[in-house]
N, C-alpha and C positions, 0 to 999 in steps of 0.2 A: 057680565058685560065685557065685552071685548074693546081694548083703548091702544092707541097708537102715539106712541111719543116720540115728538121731532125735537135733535140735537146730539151732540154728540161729546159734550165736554160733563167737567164735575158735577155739575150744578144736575146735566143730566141723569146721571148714576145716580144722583140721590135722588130724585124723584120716582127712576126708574124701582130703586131699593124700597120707595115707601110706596108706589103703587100698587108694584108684588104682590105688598101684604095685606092691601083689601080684600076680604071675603068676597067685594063687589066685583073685582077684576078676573073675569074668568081665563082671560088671553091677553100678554101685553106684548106689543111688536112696538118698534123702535126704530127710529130710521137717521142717520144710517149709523147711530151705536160707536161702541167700542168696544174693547174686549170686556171694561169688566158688567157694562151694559147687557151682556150676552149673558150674561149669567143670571140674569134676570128677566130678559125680554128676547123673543125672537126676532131677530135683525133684517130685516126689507132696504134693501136698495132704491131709494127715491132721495130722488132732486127736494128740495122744500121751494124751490123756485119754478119748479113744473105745479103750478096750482092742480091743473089736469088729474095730474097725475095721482099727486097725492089724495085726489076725490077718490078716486079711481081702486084704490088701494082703500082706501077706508068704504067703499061699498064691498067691494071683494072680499073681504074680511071682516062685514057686520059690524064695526066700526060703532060704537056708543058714545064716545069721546077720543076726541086727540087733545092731547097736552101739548102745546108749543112751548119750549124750553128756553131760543135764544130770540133775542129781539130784532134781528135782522129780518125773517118771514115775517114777525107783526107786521114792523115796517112796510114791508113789502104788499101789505093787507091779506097775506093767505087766511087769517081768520075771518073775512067777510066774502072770499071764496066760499067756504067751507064752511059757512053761514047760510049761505043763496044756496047750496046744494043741498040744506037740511040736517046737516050734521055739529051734533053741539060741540062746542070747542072752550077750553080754556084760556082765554087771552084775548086782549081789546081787537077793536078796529082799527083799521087804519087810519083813520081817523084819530082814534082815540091815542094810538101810539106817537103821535105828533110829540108828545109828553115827554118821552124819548129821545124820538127820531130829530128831533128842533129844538134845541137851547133858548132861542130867541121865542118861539113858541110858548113855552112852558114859563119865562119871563112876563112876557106881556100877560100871561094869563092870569100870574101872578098879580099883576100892578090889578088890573081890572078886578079881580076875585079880594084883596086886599090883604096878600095873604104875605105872612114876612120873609123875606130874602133881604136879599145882596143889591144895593144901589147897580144898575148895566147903564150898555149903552148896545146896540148892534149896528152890526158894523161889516159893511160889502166892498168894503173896496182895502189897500196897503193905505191908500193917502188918507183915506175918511177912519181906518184903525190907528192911522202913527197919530192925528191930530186929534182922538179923542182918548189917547192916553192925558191930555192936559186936564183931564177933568178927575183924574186921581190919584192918590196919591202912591208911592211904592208899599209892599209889594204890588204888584201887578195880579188881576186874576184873568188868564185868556182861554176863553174853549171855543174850539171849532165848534161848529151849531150841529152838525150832524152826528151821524153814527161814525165813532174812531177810535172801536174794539173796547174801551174805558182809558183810550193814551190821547184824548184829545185835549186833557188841559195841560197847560203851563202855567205855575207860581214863579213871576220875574223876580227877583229882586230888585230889580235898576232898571232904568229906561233903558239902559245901553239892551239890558237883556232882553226886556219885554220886545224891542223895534227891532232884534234878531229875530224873535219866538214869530212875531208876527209878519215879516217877509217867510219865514218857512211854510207858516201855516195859508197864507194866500199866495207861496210858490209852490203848494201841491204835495206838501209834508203829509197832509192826512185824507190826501183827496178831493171828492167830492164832498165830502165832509167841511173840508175848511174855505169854502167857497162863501161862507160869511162867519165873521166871527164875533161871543159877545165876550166884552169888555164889561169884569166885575168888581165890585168894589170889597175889599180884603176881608174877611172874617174870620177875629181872632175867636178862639175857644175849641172844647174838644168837637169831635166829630163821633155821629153815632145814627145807625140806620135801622129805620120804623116800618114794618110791613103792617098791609093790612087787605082784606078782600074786600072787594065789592060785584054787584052786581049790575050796576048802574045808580041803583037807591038804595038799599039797606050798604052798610058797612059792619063790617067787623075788623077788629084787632088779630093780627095777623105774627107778633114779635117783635123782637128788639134784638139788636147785634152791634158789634165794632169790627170793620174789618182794618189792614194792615197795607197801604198801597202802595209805601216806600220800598224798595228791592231786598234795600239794608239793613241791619240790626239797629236800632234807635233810630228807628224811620229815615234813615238815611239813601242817598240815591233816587235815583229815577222814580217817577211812577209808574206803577205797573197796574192788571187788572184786580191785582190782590193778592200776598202772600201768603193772609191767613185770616182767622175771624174765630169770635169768639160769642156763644149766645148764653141767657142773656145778655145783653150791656145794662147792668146794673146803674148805670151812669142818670138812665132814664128811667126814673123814677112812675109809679103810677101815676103822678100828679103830673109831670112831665108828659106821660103819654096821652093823658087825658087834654092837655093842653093841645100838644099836636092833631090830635082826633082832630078838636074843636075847631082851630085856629089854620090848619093846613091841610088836615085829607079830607074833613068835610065839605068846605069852600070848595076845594080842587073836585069834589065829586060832584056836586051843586051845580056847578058852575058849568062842567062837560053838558051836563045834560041840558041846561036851560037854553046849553047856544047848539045844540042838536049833535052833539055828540059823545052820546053817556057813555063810559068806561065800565068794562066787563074787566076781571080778570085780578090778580095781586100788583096794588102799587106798591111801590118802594120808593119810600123815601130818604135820599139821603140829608141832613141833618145835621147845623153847627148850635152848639148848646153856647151859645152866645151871653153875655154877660144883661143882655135883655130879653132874652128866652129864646126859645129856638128857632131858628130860622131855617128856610129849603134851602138847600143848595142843587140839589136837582131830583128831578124823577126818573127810574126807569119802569118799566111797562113790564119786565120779567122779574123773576127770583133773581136774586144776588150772586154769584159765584167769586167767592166758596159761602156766603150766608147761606146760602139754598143748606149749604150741606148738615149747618149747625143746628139750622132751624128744623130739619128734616131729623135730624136724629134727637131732637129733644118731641118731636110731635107727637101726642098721643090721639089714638083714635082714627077713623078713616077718611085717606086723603081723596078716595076717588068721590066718597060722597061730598065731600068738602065743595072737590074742583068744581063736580054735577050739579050742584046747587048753584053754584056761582053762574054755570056758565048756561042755566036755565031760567035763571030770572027769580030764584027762591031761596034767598039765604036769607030773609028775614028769620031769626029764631035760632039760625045754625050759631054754635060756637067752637071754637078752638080750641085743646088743652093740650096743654107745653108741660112737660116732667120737670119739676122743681130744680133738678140738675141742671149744672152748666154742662155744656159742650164746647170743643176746641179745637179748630180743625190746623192742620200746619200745611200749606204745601209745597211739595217738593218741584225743582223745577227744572229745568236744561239747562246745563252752563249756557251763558251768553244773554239768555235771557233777563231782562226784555227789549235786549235786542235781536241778534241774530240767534236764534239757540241750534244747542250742537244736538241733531236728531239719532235714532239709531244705536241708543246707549243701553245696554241688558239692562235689566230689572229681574230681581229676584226676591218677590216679598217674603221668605218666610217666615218665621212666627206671628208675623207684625198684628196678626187679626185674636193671635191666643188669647191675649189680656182681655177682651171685649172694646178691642179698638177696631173701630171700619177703614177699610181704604175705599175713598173712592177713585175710579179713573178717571183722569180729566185730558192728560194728550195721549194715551198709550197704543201699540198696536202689535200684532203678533209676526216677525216676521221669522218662519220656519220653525216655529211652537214657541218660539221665545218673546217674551214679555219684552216690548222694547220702546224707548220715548220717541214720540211723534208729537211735539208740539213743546211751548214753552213753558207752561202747567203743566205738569206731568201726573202727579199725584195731591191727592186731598187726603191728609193722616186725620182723623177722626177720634175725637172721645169724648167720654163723658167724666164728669166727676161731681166730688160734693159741692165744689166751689171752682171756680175757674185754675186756679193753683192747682187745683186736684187733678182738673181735666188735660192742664197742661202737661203733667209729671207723666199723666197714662199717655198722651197725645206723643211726645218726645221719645216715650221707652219704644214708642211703636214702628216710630221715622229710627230709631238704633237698630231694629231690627231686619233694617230693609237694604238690601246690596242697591245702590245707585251709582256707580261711578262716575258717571259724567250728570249730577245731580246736584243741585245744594237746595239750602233750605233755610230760614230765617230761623235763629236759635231762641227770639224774645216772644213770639207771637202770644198776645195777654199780657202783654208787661205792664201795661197802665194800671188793671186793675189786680195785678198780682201784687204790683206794688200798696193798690187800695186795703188790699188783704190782708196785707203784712203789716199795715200801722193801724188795722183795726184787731 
């Protein structure tokens, strides 16, 4: 079978990496890639926003599946394109990406499905968000409702800070994105995020992970899309997962369907393990980046049958198996980032891949044979080990191997449960 995979960052190389390897996949083309995507896939120049097009291309080249990698074409519904013209695809409707694409969405849906979160409010205007900061207490939780990159929340501390956050975010700080915003009520405890597949009706369990979203070492700084991640997160226990099943991704699957719009495709949950059990803090409608990458290299068995089941209506009976190993990805990143980051900087991986550690690309790009950063994510260091400590030690020796000059990188990534490790 011949399969076309749209995106072009980490999260993509590793699926591109685990598609490869199906006995199913006869041809994998990729649009529009990256260098280390080519080495996997052969690269097509298409728009994902020319729905046309991308039909067009997936007839031309006998096309069996396309994998959509980031959640912006969901959004945009190119999976219900590419639906109506007969070709099975991995990833919801647009419809179904609401889950996503709409904060206040995925809230109401909540209240009505009865599924646990975070006390909200939503909120369309500066004067109806400053006046309904009076309904809670500090910190503050504020996320623009739309799609914005994963930089659209803010944790205030102080009203002073929140009625900053929130003139930025309805002065056009995230766009059309922050054209309403919801106002959440604070949730203390760890954080930790639960995949699973569905079809519309069957479900399977999909994995568990911790990512890293502070810039800094001891979670400090900015948030960003993610400096690193680490699978499993032992944190969520089977009892834990089975609760989640129950209490959050079933309801949430139920419930699309009943009001006519079932979800195809890997939800992702993200997850505070709250001191009354877990609660959603949100959904997204794609793999995780960098979780895609953890979960990708702990997967056993074939992805393409996996996605082809899902995205045909028969994963009843399918299951998943994950290798007992933890995996631990770190990523490297452009100075400046996540703000401005500094482009254009060489890259030299050598040995980094000897030990049995992957790199995946996530900003890179070739200019005049040389390996060079094109984005704020630059690299995903990968590894595996016995125990997260292990994976980390292989993950670190891999990022030492690698010439980035204008590059850094978080030195704790898995500190939680290294630390777990070490008084067990």
């Amino acid at each position: 079978m011949n399969i076309l995979l749209l995106g072009s960052g980490g999260r993509e190389h590793a699926l591109a990496w685990k598609l490869a390897q199906s006995p199913s996949c006869t041809k994998l083309y990729a649009a529009p890639g990256n260098p280390g995507i080519a080495e996997e896939a052969e690269l097509v120049p298409l728009d994902a926003t020319d729905h046309g097009a991308v039909i067009a291309c997936g007839r031309a080249n006998d096309i069996g599946l396309v994998v959509i990698g980031p959640e912006a074409p969901l959004v945009d519904g190119l999976s219900d394109s590419l639906r109506a013209a007969g070709v099975p695809v991995f990833g919801p409707s647009q419809a179904a990406a609401q889950l996503e694409g709409s904060k206040g969405f995925t809230k109401d849906l909540c209240e009505r499905a009865g599924i646990p979160t975070a006390g909200y409010v939503r909120t369309a205007s500066l004067g109806e968000a400053t006046a309904a900061l009076d309904r809670f207490a500090a910190p503050f939780v504020l996320k623009a409702d739309g799609l914005a990159a994963g930089k659209g929340v803010v944790i205030a501390e102080t009203r002073a800070e929140a009625e900053a956050a929130l003139a930025d975010m309805f002065g056009g700080a995230f766009g059309e994105a922050g054209a309403e915003v919801v106002i959440e009520e604070f949730m203390a405890g760890e954080e930790a995020s639960f995949f699973a597949l569905t079809d519309g009706t069957s479900i399977i369990p999909f994995g568990s992970a911790q990512d890293h979203k502070r810039v800094g070492d001891g979670d400090t700084g900015p948030n960003t899309g993610g400096m690193g991640a680490y699978s499993p997160a032992p944190i969520l226990t089977d009892e834990l997962q089975a609760q989640v099943m129950r209490e959050i991704i079933e309801p949430t699957v139920r419930t699309m369907a009943a009001e006519g719009n079932p979800y195809s495709g890997v939800l992702y949950a993200g997850l505070m393990l709250t001191g009354d059990g877990p609660k959603l803090i949100e959904y997204n409608c794609r793999f995780g980046d960098p979780e895609c990458q953890v979960l990708m290299s702990r997967l056993e068995g074939d992805l393409v049958e996996i996605m082809l089941a899902c995205a045909e209506g028969r994963l009843s009976g399918v299951e998943a198996h994950f290798s007992p190993q933890a995996a631990l990805t770190v990523v490297m990143a452009a100075k400046g980032y996540p703000g401005t980051p500094e482009k254009g900087g060489a890259i030299e991986l050598g040995d980094s891949e000897a030990q049995g550690a992957k790199v995946f690309h996530a900003g890179t790009s070739l200019k005049d044979g040389q390996l060079v950063a094109n984005g704020g994510r630059v690299l995903n260091v990968t590894a595996l080990g016995r125990n997260v400590t292990d994976a980390q030690v292989a993950a670190y020796a891999a990022v030492d191997a690698i010439s980035f000059p204008s590059g850094f990188c978080r030195r704790d990534i898995g500190w939680r449960e290294v630390e777990r490790e070490r008084q067990n």
